[in-house]
N, C-alpha and C positions, 0 to 999 in steps of 0.2 A: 537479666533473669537466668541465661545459662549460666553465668557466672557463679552467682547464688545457688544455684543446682550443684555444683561441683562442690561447692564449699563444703555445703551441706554433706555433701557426699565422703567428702573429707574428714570431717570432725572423727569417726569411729578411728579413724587412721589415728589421727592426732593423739587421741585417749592412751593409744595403744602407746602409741613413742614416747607417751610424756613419762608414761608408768614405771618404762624400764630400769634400772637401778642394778647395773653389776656387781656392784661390791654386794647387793643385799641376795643377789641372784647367788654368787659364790659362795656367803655363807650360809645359807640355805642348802645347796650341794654339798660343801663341807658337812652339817648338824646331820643331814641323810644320808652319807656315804654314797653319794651320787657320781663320783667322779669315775673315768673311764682311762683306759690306757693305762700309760706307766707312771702310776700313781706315789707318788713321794710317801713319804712317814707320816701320821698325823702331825707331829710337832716341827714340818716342812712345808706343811700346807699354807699356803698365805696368801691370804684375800687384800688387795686395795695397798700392796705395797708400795710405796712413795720412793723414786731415783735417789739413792746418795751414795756418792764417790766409796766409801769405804763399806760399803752393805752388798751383799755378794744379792746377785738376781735370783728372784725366788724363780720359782721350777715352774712350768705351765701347770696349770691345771684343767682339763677337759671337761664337759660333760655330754651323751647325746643329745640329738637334735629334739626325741622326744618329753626330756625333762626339760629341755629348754624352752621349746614352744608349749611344752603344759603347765611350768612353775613359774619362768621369768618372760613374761608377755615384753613387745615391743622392742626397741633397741634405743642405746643410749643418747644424748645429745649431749657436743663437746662443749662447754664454756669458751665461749671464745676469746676474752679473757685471761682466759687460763692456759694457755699456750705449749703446757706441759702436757695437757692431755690431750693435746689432736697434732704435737708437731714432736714426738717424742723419735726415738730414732730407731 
């Protein structure tokens, strides 16, 4: 029964984490000019860029805490799988 109690308790949790979606959080910041710091060019901005040997690393992109807990709820989950995106260097 307490078990069940926590679960239960859990689920709001879960909704939140499943939601998350960075690349869709990014360009979102990108379309509103949300980003903060030192912020690149528009045509330097890059969301959801993929490693390859000859492609120069795109530039961080920032936003604060407040756009981020009001626009992009929860946080991501890696494919495990997918070994590029949780074991990357």
């Amino acid at each position: 029964m307490i078990l069940l109690k926590v679960l239960l308790g859990l689920l709001p949790v879960l909704e939140i984490v499943l939601a998350y979606n960075q690349d869709t959080c990014c360009e979102l910041a990108k379309s509103v000019g949300a980003f903060v710091g030192l912020v690149p060019p528009p045509e330097n901005r890059t969301c959801a860029q993929q490693y390859s040997p000859g492609l120069p690393a795109a530039q961080g992109l920032f936003v604060n805490y407040t756009f981020c807990s009001s626009q992009c709820q929860g946080i991501q989950l890696s494919k495990v799988a997918n070994a590029g995106e949780w074991a990357k260097p």
